[in-house]
C-alpha angles and dihedrals in degrees: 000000000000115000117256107226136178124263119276087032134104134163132228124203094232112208097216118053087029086231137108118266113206109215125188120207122226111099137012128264144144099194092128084070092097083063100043096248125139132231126168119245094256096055135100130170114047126185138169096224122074114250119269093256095053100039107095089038094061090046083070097030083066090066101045106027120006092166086116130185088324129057094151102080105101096199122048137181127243121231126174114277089251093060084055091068098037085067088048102044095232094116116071095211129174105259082244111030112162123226115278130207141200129220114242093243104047105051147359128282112272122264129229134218122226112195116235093023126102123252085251100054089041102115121220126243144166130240118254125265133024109326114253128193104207101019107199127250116244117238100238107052128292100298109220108256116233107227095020090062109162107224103222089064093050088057092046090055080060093051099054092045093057106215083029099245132101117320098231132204122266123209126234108190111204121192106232083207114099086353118144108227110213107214095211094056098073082081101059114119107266118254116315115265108242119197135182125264112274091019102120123037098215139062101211116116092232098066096096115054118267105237093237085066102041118342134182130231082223127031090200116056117218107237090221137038091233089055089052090041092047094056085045089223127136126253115210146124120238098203118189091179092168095045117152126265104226122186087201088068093040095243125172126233126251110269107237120203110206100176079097082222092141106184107199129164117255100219104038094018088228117171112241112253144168084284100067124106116227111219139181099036093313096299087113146032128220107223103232097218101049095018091236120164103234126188113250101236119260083245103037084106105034115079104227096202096052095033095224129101122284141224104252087195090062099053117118101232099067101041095047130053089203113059144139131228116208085226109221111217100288087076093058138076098197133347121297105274118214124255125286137206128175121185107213090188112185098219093186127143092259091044094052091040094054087047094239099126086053087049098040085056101046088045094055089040077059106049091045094114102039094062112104104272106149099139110026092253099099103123128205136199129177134203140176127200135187120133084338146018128274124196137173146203129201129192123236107256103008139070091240107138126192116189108193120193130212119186101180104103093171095069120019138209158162117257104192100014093183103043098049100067104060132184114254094228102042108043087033086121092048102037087051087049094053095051100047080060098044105093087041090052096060087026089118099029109130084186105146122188141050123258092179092144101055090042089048080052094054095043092056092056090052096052101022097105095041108033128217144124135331118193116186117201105201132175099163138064103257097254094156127077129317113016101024121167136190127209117271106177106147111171082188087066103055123095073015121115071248100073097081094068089067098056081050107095107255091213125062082200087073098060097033084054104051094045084053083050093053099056096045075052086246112157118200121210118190130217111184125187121177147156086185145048108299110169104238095182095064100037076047089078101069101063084031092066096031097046089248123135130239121236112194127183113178110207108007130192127162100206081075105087091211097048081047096057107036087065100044094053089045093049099039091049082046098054084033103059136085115252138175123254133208089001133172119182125192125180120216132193143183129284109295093027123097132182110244124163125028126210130184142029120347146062116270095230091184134342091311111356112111116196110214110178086188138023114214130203111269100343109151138214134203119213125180125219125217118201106219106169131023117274115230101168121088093245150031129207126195117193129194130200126199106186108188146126120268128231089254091046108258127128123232148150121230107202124184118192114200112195116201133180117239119233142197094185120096087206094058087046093057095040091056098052124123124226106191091041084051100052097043087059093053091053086058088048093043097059090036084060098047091058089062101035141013125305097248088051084060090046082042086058098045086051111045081043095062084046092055095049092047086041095056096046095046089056094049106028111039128046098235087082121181098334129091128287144171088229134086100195118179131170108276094251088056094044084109098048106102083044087064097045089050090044087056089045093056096047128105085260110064106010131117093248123147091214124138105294097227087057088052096052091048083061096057098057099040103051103103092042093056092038097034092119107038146028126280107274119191110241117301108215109191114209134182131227081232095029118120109312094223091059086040091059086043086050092056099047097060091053082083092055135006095203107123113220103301101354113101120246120255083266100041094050098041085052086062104049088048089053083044096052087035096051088036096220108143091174084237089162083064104018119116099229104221086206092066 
């Protein structure tokens, strides 16, 4: 029975979406394109929903004929019967229903509906999965099933999008110049990501990473590499896998699926996520970054701890991009090993004297209970070194403490191999003894001299079979042994082509050890305490190749409450919180992206697979992305997994899934950047190019890329083009971009400063560990109305101006960045291309 509708309306069967398409005549348009519908050139008005007048026709006509406005498809496609009279109206369903399902025994198999075929010619089917009489309802809200979509809220998804295609991103150009920056706006989320309808396949909120987890310099990928090069901005993930999970901010923990049903794609080995598509009834998955079919697993439905079957729409994987997978054996090459910490203590004459060693003890008595220590397995070992090497051994159950000696720096080894790892629990009286004795042990010790090397050698061959931590405690340039150093310090050098050497480690046993380190899953953490030169960038290496982090407190001395203390709170967070063990990490993306440069803390075992021994808590990584084919999909996903042991032993794989919209247009490009992302990854550029060049070449690059970016959009965005103008004008969300560069300018890291240059080199390692959270912020002085009258005056004096010795101020500099866009001299004969 052919539809009744009111003059000026006709229907159209549409092929997409297997549904009918209302279309009302009276001008000509083609504005459906973008979602592959069809008008004819003479229509005008289109619309899912039948017209009033027909409305309540078409709601009988679904139980006697439901052939439409189309009988001349020749294959259709089959939907639940409930689904039939959702299309029809005729079904007053819930916006969000979640699938149901009937026991065998109880009823019959479902039918389907096919639209255009008789009742009688529908074909019966069952849903997929194991049956289940009472499905649960997920916490978050009914997530939209993929291939169940209700129809109505599909419709209602159009309706709120207007013309029913991508809502896309509007720039708001903003001039720096005379513009009042609001502090509290720098932590503001980045721009909104914006997908495109039916991306996604569930509603939760969850479903796209949150940024302090991975975050994109864009938020709108470029579909082609000309488009990215053309708006000069980067394009790179900042990744903090491992980030901590804090009450006060209301953070949510990390869903954990424990079924050990772990769904990956055979080709790409993608992990499934809420960006799949689900096929053929169900039964399989579409990867969303190769397009592979993939079989669903036999268990994906059942729930294995109640015995019963399972929501699928519930399941946390496909409702959070940040999620872990309890991983079953195949997933491990031996059985999780406990973890391990060994105290490497430098008890020379300068370390006891500066109090360090007494501080050192009392810090580790009190962090006792704060270690890892789940499960009882967690193992200790400590060891002192001077001009020689202590160690000690402690009895289970008692405060007997045996310290053994060995002199021979030459060939090292172990005196008593089974009595020097203990286990936490069990030796806890006599560790704590031992510690509480330690400083009055070496109280009278003129030792003077480091054998690190050697101590670093010994460690290894305690730990090697099982893995673990190593935390040196150093307060003297290494002069004994493997690993010796000399001092280096040349002031001459500094602001000099020559620079560069000294951030160059002096010692090729650094960098051989730690590699040795990485592959026995051995992570090295640095504490270095000095009054003296201590050559950072070679002792660097350690915690640079095994994943570890550098502490470095210049002149320390402990009689001074605030040195004390600082200590004490670093190295107690460090032994207190969770990390990752025996970890690898690998980052996947769609079709067209590839993985290209890798920044942070860790060894590049092959193209993409990071080894990681340890994990530590919020330590970030910057990755950039080359684009190296067009990209003609809607969106892009890139999806990183983090395989590793947790603190407790338990293997698992934390994999966060970051979903982004593709773009041909330079202005949503622009309008999707992120500035914090960005300048975190020029920070990573900038130090990777001081360890090449000189130091002002890195500030130049920060510099003449912030130009770029502001000249480019100056020439396509503003009217103004290429030529000068009295403006600097910037997208809204960047408006705090050359903030941030300044901010950057002005750190520890990159200044011209004449400051102490192992101070500056600490910096420069541990600038993503002390800012990992946050953006890069110019120095804060505090002064007080009655503090010294001499800082006061200085105080003053700086209200007038907030440039630092020989740093620019926020307006001077951002003067000289706007002479720099209008002129257009970038200075490209001189500039350090960030890019190279």
């Amino acid at each position: 029975m052919a539809e009744q509708l009111p003059p000026g309306w006709i229907s159209q069967w549409d092929e997409t979406y297997q549904r009918p398409l209302y279309i009302r005549q009276y001008y000509a348009t083609r504005l459906f394109d973008v979602l592959r519908l069809f008008a004819e050139p003479e229509t005008g008005h289109t619309q899912w929903e039948p017209p009033t007048d027909v409305a309540s026709q078409l709601q009988q006509e679904a139980h006697t004929d439901p052939q439409g406005a189309s009988t001349h498809h020749s294959k259709r496609r089959q939907y639940a019967a409930g689904q039939s009279q959702a299309y029809s109206g005729a079904a007053d369903l819930p916006p969000m229903q979640a699938p149901t399902y009937v026991e065998p025994a109880a009823g019959a198999a479902q039918a389907l509906f096919t639209p255009g075929l008789d009742q009688s010619q529908m074909q019966s089917q069952q849903y997929y999965g194991q049956p289940a009489p009472a499905p649960a309802q997920p916490a978050y809200g009914q997530p939209q099933p993929g291939y169940g979509q209700q129809v109505n809220q599909m419709a209602d998804q159009f309706a709120h999008m207007g013309m029913g295609g991508q809502k896309g991103y509007a720039v708001h150009t903003v001039n720096l110049v005379g513009t009042y920056l609001d502090p509290q706006e720098i932590s503001h989320p980045p721009p909104e990501i914006r997908l495109p309808p039916g991306a996604c396949i569930s509603q939760s909120p969850l479903a796209n990473a949150d940024p302090s987890y991975m975050r994109c310099t864009v938020n709108a990928v470029p579909s082609t590499n000309a488009l990215l090069n053309k708006s000069k901005l980067p394009f790179a993930l900042v990744l903090t896998p491992n980030r901590s999970v804090r009450a006060t901010d209301n953070d949510l923990e990390v869903p954990v699926v424990s079924d050990t049903v772990i769904a990956r794609c055979r080709r790409c080995r993608t992990y499934i996520n809420p960006y799949v598509q689900f096929i053929d009834g169900g039964n399989r998955w579409k990867c969303c970054m190769c397009s592979m079919s993939n079989e669903v697993p036999q268990l994906f439905d059942w729930d294995q701890a109640r015995n019963q079957p399972a929501d699928r729409w519930a399941r946390y994987e496909l409702n959070h991009a940040v999620v872990e997978f309890i991983a079953p054996t195949e997933y491990m090459v031996r059985p999780p090993q406990p973890p391990v910490y060994t105290f490497l203590i430098d008890v020379s004459h300068s370390a006891v004297q500066s109090g360090m060693v007494a501080t050192a003890a009392r810090a580790i008595i009190e962090s006792l209970d704060r270690i890892p220590n789940a499960d009882d397995r967690t193992k200790v070992a400590i060891i002192g070194f001077d001009v020689a090497l202590h160690f000690f051994s402690v009895v289970p159950d008692s405060t007997d403490v045996t310290m053994l000696v060995v002199s021979d720096l030459e060939d090292v080894f172990l005196p008593k191999p089974t009595d020097l790892l203990i286990n936490l629990k069990e030796a806890r009286a006599g560790i704590e003894a031992l510690l509480g004795r330690l400083n009055e042990m070496f109280q009278d010790s003129h030792a003077i001299g480091s054998a690190l090397g050697p101590a670093l050698q010994a460690a290894y061959k305690l730990i090697h079979t099982i893995g673990g931590k190593i935390m040196v405690l150093s307060s003297t340039l290494p002069t004994l042994g493997e690993g010796a150093l000399k001092p280096r310090e040349d002031p001459k050098l500094l602001g000099t082509a020559k620079e560069s050497s000294l951030l160059q480690p002096a010692s090729s046993f650094y960098k051989t050890f730690a590699i040795d380190c990485s592959r026995a899953q051995i992570s090295v953490d640095m504490f270095l305490f000095s009054n003296a030169y201590t050559d950072v960038a070679s002792l660097s290496c350690l915690p640079h190749y095994t994943s570890g982090q550098t502490f470095f407190y210049p002149a320390f001395n402990a009689s001074r409450a605030e040195d004390a203390l600082k200590f004490a709170h670093e190295f107690g967070e460090v032994l207190g919180s969770p990390i990752g063990l025996e970890a690898v990490m690998r980052v996947r993306a769609s079709r067209g992206l590839r993985m290209s440069q890798f920044h942070g803390n860790f060894f590049v075992r092959s193209t993409d697979l990071l080894a990681l021994p340890a994990v530590p808590l919020d330590q970030s990584y910057a990755i950039e992305v080359q684009i190296e084919e067009n990209l003609t999909a809607p969106f892009v996903v890139m999806q990183t997994a983090v395989l590793h042991t947790t603190s407790f032993g338990e293997r698992r794989i934390r994999v966060v899934t970051l979903a982004l919209p593709t773009t041909s247009n330079v202005s949503e490009l622009y309008a999707s950047a992120d500035q914090v992302a960005i300048v975190t990854y020029l920070a990573n550029k900038a130090v990777e190019r001081s360890l090449s060049s000189k130091l002002d070449d890195a500030r130049d690059a920060v510099t003449n890329k912030l130009v770029d970016i502001l000249g480019t959009y100056k020439s396509t965005m503003t009217a103004a083009g290429s030529g000068a103008s009295a403006q600097l004008s910037v997208s809204d969300n960047l408006k705090f971009l050359p903030l941030l560069c300044l901010g950057l300018l002005k750190h520890q890291t990159l200044p011209t400063l004449d400051n102490d240059f192992s101070h500056r080199v600490n910096a420069v390692i541990a600038k993503t560990r002390v800012l990992r959270r946050g953006p890069y912020w110019p120095h804060l002085y505090v002064v007080k109305e009655d503090g010294e009258p001499a800082l006061r005056m200085w105080a003053l004096s700086m209200l007038i101006q907030d440039r630092m010795d020989q740093t620019p101020s926020y307006a001077q500099y951002l003067s000289s960045v706007k002479d720099k866009v209008s002129s257009g001299n970038s200075f490209h004969s001189a500039r350090a291309h960030l890019e190279s």
